[in-house]
C-alpha positions in Angstrom: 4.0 -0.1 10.8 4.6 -1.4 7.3 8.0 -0.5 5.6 7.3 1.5 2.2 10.3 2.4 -0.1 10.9 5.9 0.0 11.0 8.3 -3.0 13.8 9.3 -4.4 13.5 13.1 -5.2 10.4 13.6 -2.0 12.4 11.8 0.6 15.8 11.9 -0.3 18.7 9.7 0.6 21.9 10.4 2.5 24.8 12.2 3.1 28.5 12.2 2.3 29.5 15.7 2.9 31.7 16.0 5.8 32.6 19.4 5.5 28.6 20.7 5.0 27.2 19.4 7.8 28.7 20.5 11.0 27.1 24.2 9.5 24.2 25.2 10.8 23.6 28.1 8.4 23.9 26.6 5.1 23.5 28.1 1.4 23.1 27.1 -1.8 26.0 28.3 -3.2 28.0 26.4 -0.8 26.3 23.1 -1.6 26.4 23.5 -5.2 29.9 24.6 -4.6 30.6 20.7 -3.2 28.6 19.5 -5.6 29.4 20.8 -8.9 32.5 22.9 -7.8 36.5 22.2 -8.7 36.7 18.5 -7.0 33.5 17.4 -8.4 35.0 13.8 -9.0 32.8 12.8 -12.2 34.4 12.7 -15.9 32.6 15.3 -18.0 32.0 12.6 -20.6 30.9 8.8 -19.8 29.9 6.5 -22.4 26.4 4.2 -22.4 27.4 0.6 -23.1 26.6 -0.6 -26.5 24.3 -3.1 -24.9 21.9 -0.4 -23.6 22.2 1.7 -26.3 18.4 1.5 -27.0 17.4 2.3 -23.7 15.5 5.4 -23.0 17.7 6.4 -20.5 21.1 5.4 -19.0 21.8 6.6 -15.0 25.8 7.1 -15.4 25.9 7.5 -11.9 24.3 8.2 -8.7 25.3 8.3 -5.0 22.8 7.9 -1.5 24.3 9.5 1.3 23.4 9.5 4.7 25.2 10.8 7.9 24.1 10.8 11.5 26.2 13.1 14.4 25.2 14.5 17.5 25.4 18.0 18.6 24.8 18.2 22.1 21.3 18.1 22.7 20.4 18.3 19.0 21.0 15.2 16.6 21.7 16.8 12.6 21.1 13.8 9.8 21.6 14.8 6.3 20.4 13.2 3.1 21.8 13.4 -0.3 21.6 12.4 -3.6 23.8 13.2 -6.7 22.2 11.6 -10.3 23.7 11.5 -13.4 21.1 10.5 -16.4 21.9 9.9 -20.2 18.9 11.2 -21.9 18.6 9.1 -25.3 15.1 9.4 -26.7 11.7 11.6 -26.6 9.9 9.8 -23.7 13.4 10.2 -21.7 13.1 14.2 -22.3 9.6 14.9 -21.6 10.2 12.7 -18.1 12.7 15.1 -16.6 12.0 18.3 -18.3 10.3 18.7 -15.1 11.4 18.2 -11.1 9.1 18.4 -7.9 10.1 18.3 -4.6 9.7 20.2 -1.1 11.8 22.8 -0.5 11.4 22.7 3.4 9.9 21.1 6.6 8.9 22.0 9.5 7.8 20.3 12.5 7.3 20.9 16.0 5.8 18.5 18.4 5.7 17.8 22.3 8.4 14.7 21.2 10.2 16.0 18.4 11.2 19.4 17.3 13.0 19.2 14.1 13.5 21.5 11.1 14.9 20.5 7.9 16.1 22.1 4.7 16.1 21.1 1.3 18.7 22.5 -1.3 18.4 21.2 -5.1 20.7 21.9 -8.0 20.0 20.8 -11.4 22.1 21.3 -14.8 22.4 20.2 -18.5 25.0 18.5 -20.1 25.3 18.8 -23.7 26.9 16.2 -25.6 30.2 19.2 -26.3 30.4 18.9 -22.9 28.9 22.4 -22.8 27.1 23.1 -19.3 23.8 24.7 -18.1 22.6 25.2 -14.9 18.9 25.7 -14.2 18.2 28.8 -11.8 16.0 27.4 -8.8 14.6 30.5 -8.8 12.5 29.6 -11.3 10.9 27.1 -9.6 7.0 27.7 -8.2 4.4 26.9 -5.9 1.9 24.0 -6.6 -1.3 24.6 -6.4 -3.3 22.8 -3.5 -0.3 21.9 -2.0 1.5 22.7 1.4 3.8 25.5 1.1 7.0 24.2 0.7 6.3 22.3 -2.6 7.6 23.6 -5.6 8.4 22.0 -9.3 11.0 23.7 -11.2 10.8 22.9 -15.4 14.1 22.0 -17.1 14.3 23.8 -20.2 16.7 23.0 -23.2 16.7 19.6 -22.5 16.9 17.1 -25.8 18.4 14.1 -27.1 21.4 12.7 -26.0 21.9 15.2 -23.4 23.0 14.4 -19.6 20.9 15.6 -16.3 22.7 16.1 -13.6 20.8 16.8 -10.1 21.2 16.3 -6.6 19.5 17.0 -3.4 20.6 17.9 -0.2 18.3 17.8 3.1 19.9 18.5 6.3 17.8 18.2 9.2 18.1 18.9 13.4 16.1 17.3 15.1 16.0 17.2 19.5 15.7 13.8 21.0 15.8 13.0 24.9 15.7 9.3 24.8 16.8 6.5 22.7 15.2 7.1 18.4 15.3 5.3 15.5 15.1 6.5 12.3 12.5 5.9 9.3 14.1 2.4 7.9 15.3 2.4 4.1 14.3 -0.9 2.1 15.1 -0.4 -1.4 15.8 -2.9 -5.0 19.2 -1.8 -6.4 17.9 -1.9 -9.5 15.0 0.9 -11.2 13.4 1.8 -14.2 17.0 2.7 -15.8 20.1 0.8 -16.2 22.9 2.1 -13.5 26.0 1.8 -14.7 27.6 2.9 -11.1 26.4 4.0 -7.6 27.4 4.2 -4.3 25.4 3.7 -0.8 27.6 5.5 2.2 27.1 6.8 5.2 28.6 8.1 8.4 27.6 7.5 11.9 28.5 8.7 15.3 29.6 6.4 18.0 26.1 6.9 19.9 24.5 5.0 16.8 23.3 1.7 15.9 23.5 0.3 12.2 21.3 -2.3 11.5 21.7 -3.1 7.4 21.6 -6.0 5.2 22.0 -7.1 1.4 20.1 -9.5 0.0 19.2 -11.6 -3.0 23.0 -11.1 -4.4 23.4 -7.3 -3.6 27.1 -6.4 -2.6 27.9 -6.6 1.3 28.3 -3.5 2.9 32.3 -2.4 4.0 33.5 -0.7 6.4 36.0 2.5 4.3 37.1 4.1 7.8 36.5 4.6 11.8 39.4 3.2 13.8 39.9 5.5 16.3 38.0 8.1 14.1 35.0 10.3 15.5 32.8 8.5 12.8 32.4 5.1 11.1 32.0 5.0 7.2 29.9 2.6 5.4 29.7 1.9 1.5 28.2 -0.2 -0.9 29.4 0.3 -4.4 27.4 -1.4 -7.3 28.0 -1.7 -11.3 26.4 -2.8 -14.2 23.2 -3.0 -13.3 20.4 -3.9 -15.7 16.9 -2.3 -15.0 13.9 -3.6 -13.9 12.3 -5.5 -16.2 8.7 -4.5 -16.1 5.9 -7.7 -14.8 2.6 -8.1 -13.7 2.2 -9.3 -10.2 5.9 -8.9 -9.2 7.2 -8.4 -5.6 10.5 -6.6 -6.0 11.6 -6.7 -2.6 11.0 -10.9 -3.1 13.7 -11.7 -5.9 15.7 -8.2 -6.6 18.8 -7.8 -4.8 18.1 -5.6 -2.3 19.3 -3.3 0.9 17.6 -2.5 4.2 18.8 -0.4 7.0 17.9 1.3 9.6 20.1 4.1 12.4 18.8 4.4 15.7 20.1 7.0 17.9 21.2 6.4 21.4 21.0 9.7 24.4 23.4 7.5 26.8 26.0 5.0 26.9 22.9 2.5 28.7 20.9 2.5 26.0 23.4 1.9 23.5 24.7 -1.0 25.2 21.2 -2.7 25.9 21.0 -2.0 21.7 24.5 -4.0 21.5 23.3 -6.7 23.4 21.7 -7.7 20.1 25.1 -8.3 18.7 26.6 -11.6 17.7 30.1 -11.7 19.8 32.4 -9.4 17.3 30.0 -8.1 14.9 29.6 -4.0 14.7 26.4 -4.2 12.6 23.1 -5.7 13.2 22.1 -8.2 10.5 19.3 -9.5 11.5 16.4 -10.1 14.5 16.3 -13.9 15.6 13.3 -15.3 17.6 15.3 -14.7 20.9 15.0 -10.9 20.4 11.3 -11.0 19.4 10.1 -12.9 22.5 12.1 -10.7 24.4 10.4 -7.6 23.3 6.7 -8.4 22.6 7.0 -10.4 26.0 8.1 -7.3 27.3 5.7 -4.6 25.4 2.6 -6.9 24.4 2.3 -7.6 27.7 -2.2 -8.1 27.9 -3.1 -8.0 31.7 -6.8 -8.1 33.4 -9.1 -6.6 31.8 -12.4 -5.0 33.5 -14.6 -3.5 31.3 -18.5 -3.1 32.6 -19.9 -1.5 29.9 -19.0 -4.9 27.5 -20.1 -6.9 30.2 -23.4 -5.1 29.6 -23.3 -5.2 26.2 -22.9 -8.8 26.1 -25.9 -9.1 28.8 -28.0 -7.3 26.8 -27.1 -9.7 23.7 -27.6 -13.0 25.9 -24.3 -14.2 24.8 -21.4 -15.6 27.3 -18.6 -17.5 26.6 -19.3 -21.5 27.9 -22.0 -21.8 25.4 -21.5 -19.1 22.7 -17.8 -19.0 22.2 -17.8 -18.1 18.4 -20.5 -15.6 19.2 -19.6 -14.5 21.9 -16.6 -13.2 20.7 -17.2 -11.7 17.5 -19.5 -9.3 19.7 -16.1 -8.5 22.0 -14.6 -7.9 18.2 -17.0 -5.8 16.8 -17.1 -3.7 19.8 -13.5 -2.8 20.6 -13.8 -2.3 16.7 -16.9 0.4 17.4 -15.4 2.0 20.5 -12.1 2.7 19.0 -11.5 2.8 16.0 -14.9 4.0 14.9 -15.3 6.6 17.9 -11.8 8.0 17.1 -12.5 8.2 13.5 -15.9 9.9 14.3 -13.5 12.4 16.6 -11.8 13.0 13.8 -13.7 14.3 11.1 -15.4 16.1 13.7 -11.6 17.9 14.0 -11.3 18.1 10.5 -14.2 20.3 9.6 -13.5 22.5 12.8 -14.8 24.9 15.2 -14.5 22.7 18.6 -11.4 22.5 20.9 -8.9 20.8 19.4 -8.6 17.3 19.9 -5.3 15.2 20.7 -4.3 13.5 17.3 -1.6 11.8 18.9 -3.6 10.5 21.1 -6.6 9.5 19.1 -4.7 7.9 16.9 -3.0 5.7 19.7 -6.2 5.0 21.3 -7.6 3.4 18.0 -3.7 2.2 17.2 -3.7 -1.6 15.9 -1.0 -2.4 18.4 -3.1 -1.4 21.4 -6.6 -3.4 19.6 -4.9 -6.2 19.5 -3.3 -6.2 22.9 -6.6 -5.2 23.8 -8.5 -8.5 22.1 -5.8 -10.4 23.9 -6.2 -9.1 27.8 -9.9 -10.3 27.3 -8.8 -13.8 26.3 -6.2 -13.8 29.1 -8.8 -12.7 31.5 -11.3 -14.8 30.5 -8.9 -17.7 30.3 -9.0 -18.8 26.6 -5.6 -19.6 25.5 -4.1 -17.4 22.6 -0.8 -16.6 20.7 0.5 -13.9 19.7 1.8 -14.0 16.0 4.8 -12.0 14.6 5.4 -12.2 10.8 6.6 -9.8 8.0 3.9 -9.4 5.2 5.0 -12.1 2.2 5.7 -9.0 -0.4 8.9 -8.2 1.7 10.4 -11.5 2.5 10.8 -14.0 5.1 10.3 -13.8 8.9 14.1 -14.6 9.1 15.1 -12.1 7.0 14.1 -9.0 9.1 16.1 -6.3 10.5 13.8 -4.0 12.3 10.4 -4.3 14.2 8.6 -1.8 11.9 8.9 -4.9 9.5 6.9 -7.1 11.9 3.4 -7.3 11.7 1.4 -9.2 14.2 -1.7 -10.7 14.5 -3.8 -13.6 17.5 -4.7 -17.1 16.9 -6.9 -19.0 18.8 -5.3 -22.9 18.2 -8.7 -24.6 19.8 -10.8 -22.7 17.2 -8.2 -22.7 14.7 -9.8 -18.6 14.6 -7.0 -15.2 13.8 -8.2 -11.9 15.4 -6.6 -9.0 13.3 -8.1 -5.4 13.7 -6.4 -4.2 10.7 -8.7 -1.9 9.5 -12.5 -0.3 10.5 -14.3 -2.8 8.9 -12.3 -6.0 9.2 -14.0 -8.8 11.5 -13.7 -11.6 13.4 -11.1 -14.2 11.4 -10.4 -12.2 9.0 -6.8 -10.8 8.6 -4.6 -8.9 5.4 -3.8 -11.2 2.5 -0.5 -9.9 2.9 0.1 -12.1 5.8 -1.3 -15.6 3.9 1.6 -18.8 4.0 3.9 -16.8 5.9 6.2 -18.2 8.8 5.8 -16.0 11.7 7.1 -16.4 15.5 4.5 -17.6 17.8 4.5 -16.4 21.0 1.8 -18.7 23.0 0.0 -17.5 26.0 -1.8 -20.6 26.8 -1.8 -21.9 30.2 0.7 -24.4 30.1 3.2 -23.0 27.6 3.1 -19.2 28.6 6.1 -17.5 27.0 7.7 -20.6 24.2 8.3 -19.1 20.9 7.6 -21.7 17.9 6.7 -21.2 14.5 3.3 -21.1 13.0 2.6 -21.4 9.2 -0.6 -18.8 8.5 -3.5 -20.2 6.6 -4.1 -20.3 3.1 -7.4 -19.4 1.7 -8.9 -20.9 -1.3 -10.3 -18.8 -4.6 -13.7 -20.2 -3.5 -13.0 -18.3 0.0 -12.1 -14.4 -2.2 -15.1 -14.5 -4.4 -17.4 -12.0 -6.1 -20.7 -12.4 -7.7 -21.8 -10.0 -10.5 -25.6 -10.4 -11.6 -26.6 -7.9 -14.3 -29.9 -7.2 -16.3 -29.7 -5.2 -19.5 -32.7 -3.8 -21.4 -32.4 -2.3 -25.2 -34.9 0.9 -25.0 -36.9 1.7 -27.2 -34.9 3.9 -29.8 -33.1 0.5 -29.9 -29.7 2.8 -29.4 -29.2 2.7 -25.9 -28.9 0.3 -23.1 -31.0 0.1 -19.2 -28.6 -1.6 -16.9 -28.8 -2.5 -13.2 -26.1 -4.4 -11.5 -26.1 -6.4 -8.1 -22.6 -6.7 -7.0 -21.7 -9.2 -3.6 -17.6 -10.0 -2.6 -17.0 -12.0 -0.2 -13.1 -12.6 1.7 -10.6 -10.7 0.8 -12.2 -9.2 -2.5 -15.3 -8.1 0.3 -12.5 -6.1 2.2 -11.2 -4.4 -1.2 -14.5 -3.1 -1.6 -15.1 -1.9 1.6 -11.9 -0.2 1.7 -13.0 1.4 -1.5 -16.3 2.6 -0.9 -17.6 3.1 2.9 -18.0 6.2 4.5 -17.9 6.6 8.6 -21.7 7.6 7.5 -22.5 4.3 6.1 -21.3 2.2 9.4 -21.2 4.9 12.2 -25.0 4.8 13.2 -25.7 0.8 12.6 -22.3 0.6 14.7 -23.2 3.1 17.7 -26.9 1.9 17.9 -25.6 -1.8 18.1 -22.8 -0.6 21.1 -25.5 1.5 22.6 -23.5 4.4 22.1 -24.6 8.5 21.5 -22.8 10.8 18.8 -19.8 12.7 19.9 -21.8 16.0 19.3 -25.2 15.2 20.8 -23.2 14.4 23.9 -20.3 16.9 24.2 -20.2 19.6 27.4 -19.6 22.5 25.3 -21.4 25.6 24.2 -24.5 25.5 22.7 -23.6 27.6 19.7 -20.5 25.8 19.1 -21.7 22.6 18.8 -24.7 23.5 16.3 -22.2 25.1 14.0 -19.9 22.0 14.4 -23.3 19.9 13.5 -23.8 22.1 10.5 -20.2 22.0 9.3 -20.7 17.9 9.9 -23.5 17.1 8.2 -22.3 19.5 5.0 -19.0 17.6 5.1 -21.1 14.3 4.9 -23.2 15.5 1.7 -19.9 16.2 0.2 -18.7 12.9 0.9 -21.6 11.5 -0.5 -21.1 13.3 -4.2 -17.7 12.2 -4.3 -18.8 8.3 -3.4 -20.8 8.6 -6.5 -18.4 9.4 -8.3 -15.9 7.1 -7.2 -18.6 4.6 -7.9 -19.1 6.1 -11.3 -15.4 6.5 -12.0 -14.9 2.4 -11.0 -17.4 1.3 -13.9 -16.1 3.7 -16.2 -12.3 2.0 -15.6 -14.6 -1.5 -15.7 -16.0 -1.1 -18.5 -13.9 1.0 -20.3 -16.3 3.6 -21.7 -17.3 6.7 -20.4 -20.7 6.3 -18.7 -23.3 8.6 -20.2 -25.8 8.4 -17.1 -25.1 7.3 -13.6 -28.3 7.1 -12.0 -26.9 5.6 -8.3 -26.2 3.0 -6.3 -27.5 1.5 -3.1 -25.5 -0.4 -0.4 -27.3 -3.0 0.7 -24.8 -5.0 3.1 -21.9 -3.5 4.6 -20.4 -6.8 5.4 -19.3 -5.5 9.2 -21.2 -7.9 11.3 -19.7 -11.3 10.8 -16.9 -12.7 8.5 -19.0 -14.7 5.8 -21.3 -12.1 5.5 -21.3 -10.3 1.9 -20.8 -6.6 1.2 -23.1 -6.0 -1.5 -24.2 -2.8 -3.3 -26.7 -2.7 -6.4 -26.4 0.5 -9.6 -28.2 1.3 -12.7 -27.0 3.1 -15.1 -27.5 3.9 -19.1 -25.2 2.7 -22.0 -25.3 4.3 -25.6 -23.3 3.5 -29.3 -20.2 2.0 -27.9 -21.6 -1.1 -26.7 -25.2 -1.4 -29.0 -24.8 -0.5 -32.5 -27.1 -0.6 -35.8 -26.9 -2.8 -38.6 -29.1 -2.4 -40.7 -32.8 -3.9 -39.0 -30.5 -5.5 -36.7 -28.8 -5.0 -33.8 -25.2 -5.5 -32.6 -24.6 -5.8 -29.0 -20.8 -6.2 -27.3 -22.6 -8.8 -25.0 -18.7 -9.4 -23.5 -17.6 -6.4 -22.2 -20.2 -6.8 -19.4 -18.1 -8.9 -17.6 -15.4 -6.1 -17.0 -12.4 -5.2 -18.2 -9.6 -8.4 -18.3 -6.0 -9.1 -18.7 -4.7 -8.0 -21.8 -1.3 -9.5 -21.7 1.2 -7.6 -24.6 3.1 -9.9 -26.8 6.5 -9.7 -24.9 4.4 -10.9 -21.6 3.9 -14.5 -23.3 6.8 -15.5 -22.0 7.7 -15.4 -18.0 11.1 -15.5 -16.4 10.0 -14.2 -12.7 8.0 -16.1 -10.5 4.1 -15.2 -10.2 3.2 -12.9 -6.9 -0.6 -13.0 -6.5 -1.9 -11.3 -3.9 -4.4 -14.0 -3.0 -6.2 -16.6 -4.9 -9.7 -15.3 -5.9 -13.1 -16.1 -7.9 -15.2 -14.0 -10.3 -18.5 -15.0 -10.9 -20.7 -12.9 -13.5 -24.2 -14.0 -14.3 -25.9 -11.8 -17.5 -29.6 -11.3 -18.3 -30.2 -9.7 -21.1 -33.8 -9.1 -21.9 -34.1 -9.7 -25.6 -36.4 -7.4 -27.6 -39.5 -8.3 -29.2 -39.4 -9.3 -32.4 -35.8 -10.4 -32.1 -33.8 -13.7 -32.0 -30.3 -14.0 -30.9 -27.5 -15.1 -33.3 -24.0 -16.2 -32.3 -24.9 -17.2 -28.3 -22.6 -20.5 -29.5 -20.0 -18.4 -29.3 -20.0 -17.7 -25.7 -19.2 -21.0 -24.1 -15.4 -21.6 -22.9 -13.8 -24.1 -20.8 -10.5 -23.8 -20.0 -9.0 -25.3 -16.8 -5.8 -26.1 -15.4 -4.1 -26.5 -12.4 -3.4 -22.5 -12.0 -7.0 -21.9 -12.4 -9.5 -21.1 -15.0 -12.2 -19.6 -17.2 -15.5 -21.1 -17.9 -18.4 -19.4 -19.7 -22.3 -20.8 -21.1 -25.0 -19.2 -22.7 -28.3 -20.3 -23.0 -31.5 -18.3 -24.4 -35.0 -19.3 -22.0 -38.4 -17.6 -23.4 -37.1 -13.7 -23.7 -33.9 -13.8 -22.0 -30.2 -14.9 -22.9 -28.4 -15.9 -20.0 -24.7 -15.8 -19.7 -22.9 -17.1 -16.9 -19.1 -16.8 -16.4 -16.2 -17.8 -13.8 -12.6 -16.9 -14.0 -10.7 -18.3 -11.2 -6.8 -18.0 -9.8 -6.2 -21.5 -7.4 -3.2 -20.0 -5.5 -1.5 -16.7 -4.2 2.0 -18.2 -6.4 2.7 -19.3 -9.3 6.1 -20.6 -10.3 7.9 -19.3 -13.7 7.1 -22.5 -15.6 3.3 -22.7 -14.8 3.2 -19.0 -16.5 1.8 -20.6 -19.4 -0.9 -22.3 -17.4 -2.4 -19.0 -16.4 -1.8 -17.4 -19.9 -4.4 -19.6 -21.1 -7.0 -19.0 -19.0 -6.3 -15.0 -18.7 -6.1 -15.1 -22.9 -9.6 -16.9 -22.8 -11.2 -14.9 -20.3 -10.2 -12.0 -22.3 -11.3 -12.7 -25.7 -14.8 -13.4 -24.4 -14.9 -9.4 -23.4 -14.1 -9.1 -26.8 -17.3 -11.6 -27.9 -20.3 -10.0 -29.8 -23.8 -11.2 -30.6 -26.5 -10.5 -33.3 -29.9 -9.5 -32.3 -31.2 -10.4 -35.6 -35.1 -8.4 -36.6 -37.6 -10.9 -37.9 -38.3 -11.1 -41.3 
């Protein structure tokens, strides 16, 4: 559902090779041969600019190709890219002295048969103009990979030499009805300076272009196609500088940009009802206005009646009906559409995964539990039940604005309930009632209503902010010095509530920490303690389970392990657990909390002399460390959402001991971006430290960058703060 830029080298782009792709039996030689043969139309030698002259690398040139044609019942697409690189120092070098990609794919389906096959050619260019081409040959398996992948190394390669590759995947695939093809949304710029490239492509008649430039990219043209078998498209671009490195950046936001997308049409009806999204004149689609969306979420949302006994039951059995328990009522219709389909079909399929049964249906698991058909779902019950609703269609704020899209894979959609001012969005297993992705916070969206008196009008709805108190998490951690007075007893209590409470549960739950607490509360019986199936069968299958879930469980220990570790930025000599204590499933202001302990030696507690050294600030994890050239901010600040961290300290202090430098520990620094506050306070045998660091908003513009620099700077040299345990004399 979400649009995700594709990799160049794994996914390829393009094609431009008229002459290649009508053949169905192609070889390497022959594409090299187009490539790299006689009218190869590149200079030998091209010169960087003396303004990037320091750059690690230079991309002379590179071209994306794409081209769609129909055989009779087979449609062929092919994908190229040719890339010219000017390699001008060490780290340059050791990037592209190696290349992996997949040589092949193959897939076979009930709806698509398609094979594909990748060609790659890769060659040296030494600065004599002397040329070396790489044998493929060479290349080799990787290990605990799918077949196909391979990784070739590039040997010779040095200073101030040229790589020149391409890639070439054609691919025939069988459609019977109308298909459109994975959309491309990609910055013009990269991690190089370009100083030329070309997008172009070629499409039959029986295909739709949908494509747009944005944020200053040049317009696409149309080079040829009057009264030609096949349009061509292409974009040429020069000069362009690279990407210029930042935190919390959204590319897509402020880079100029393309987006396109080719849909395939089986007959003339189907390519006309895609035309009838033309404006009078136009050849290519540049957009999707409101009109269009109404017309086809009206057409495929569509929530009817819904009759379901067994919720009717469940509710029953709960007491809860709608006239007098609204809110509670339906969090319990949530949380069990939630249980019966997307944790039942993610039960059915790790029960596939380990294997031994009869095959299930991924296809159609995977629909059943789809978030199109949960939400659509959620809303036949409000329909049915008479509670008015809308339907909203945005595009997630790292992409751009609702205006701006070009296909419905952009679109993400979610319900509102105006009377309770209350979004339903089933995005993932453990989201609840009101919540929704951070992605979708201040955007625009269409609004489809389906309340009783404005069933069908399309508005515009403005999605909710939420507030840094709202994304908040509470760390709460004793320490103890042991006895050798060189190591450290630590347990931590962490709780996250809002969107940080969905991070973490993202991050850590297994199906085995919510399946039984879920099926119990639904009344429902394990796939395996119910299935009509041998005996035998089904014991091994419970075997093969239950070892899969002890797995699980050592690698969740680890993850948990290798989390604090990255925290704290030390290598944890003893893990000795953790405990989940709230999953956070039932209700949306309910916390998902876990507590650990673990031990801490030398790094953080060291020796001086009678006394005792203790890095008292690393305990409240690791922070921003911004580098000297990121004091200064010309791109707008892209937050994900505006959040809270609250850390409260205890550390036990030993007997015998007083504390020296605690002063130290108290910061105050607030502004209108947000902050970072700290105290410190000994009581009897404790010091107590409590911190907050706090981001207000979701954006900042350029010329509040300083704002937050202050707070991040303070926030981070207090992980750098030490205190003096100092013996008694």
């Amino acid at each position: 559902m979400m649009i995700l830029k594709r990799s160049m080298l794994a996914l390829l782009f393009l094609s431009m090779i008229t002459g290649l792709f009508a053949q169905r039996n192609l070889t390497a030689e022959y594409v090299e041969n187009y490539f790299w043969g006689s009218a190869d139309p590149l200079p030998e030698n091209q010169l960087v600019p003396e303004k990037w002259a320091n750059e690690s690398a230079v991309i002379l040139f590179q071209e994306y190709n794409f081209k769609f044609e129909n055989f009779g019942k087979r449609v062929n697409q092919v994908d190229a890219l040719r890339r010219r690189i000017k390699l001008q120092d060490k780290a340059a070098v050791e990037q592209y002295s190696e290349f992996s990609y997949k040589e092949k794919f193959d897939v076979s389906s009930n709806w698509n048969r398609r094979v594909e096959k990748v060609f790659a050619g890769f060659k040296i260019v030494k600065p004599n103009g002397e040329e070396q081409i790489v044998d493929v040959n060479t290349a080799v398996k990787i290990e605990g990979t799918e077949n196909y992948e391979r990784k070739i190394a590039i040997p010779g390669l040095e200073e101030g030499d040229i790589i020149d590759y391409y890639f070439y995947a054609f691919n025939s695939s069988i459609y019977d009805y109308m298909h459109a093809f994975d959309p491309v949304f990609t910055p013009l710029s990269g991690e190089y300076p370009i100083m030329k490239q070309i997008i172009s492509f070629e499409v039959e008649r029986k295909f739709f272009v949908a494509f747009n430039s944005y944020h200053g990219a040049p317009e696409l043209k149309l080079v040829s196609g009057e009264g030609e078998k096949l349009n061509r498209y292409s974009l040429e671009d020069t000069d362009r500088e690279k990407i210029e490195t930042a935190r919390w950046f959204y590319p897509y936001r402020v880079l100029p940009s393309i987006k396109f997308q080719v849909t395939f049409a089986r007959s003339n009806s189907e390519l006309s009802q895609l035309k009838k999204s033309l404006p009078e004149g136009a050849s290519i689609k540049k957009k999707i206005d409101g009109e269009e969306v109404l017309k086809v979420y009206k057409s495929n949302f569509a929530p009817g009646r819904l009759e379901d006994k067994k919720l009717d039951m469940y509710l029953a059995k709960k007491g809860l009906y709608l006239k007098k328990y609204k809110r509670e009522t339906l969090n319990a219709v949530f949380n069990y559409f939630r249980t019966t389909q997307q944790i039942y079909v993610s039960e059915l399929q790790a029960i596939d995964k380990v294997g031994g049964l009869k095959k299930v249906d991924r296809f159609s698991m995977e629909y059943a539990a789809s978030y199109f058909k949960l939400c659509r779902r959620m809303g036949s019950y409000l329909r049915t039940h008479k509670i008015d609703f809308q339907l909203l269609v945005g595009v997630p704020r790292h992409y751009g604005k609702v205006e701006e899209a070009l296909f419905f894979q952009e679109f993400f959609i979610m319900l509102y309930l105006p009377d309770l001012e209350m979004y339903l969005s089933p995005y993932s297993e453990h989201a609840s009632l009101s919540s929704f992705p951070s992605f979708m916070e201040g955007c625009e969206t269409y609004t489809i209503s389906y309340e009783r008196h404005n069933n069908g009008l399309i508005t515009k709805h403005s999605v909710k902010m939420s507030s840094h108190e709202d994304n908040s998490s509470l760390q709460e951690t004793d320490i103890e010095i042991g006895e050798d007075m060189n190591s450290l007893s630590v347990k931590r209590t962490s709780t996250s509530w809002g969107h940080l409470k969905t991070d973490e549960q993202n991050r850590y739950l297994l199906l085995s920490d919510v399946l039984p607490e879920d099926y119990e509360d639904a009344g429902m019986t394990n796939y395996l303690d119910e299935v009509k199936l041998k005996k035998s069968l089904v014991n091994q299958a419970k075997i093969r389970y239950k070892a899969n879930i002890v797995e699980e469980k050592k690698a969740q220990k680890e993850l948990f392990k290798a989390t604090l570790e990255d925290e704290l930025d030390i290598e944890v000599p003893e893990y000795l657990g953790f405990v989940i204590t709230s999953t956070g499933r039932e209700k949306f202001d309910a916390p998902f909390k876990y507590q650990e302990s673990f031990m801490l030696k030398d790094e953080f507690i060291q020796k001086a002399g009678p006394n005792l050294i203790l890095e008292i600030g690393r305990f409240i994890g690791g922070q921003v460390a911004l580098e000297k050239d990121e004091m200064e901010r010309k791109e707008d600040v892209f937050l994900d959402h505006a959040r809270c961290f609250d850390n409260e300290i205890n550390l036990k202090i030993p007997e015998g001991y007083r504390v020296v430098g605690a002063d130290k520990l108290t910061y105050s620094v607030e502004n209108e971006s947000g902050g970072f506050v700290s105290k410190a306070e000994v009581e009897g045998d404790q010091l107590i430290i409590k911190t907050k660091k706090y981001y207000k908003h979701n954006f900042e513009e350029a010329k509040d960058w300083p704002l937050m620099v202050e707070f991040l700077e303070a926030a981070y040299k207090f992980s750098q703060e030490k205190i003096l345990l100092k013996k008694a004399s």
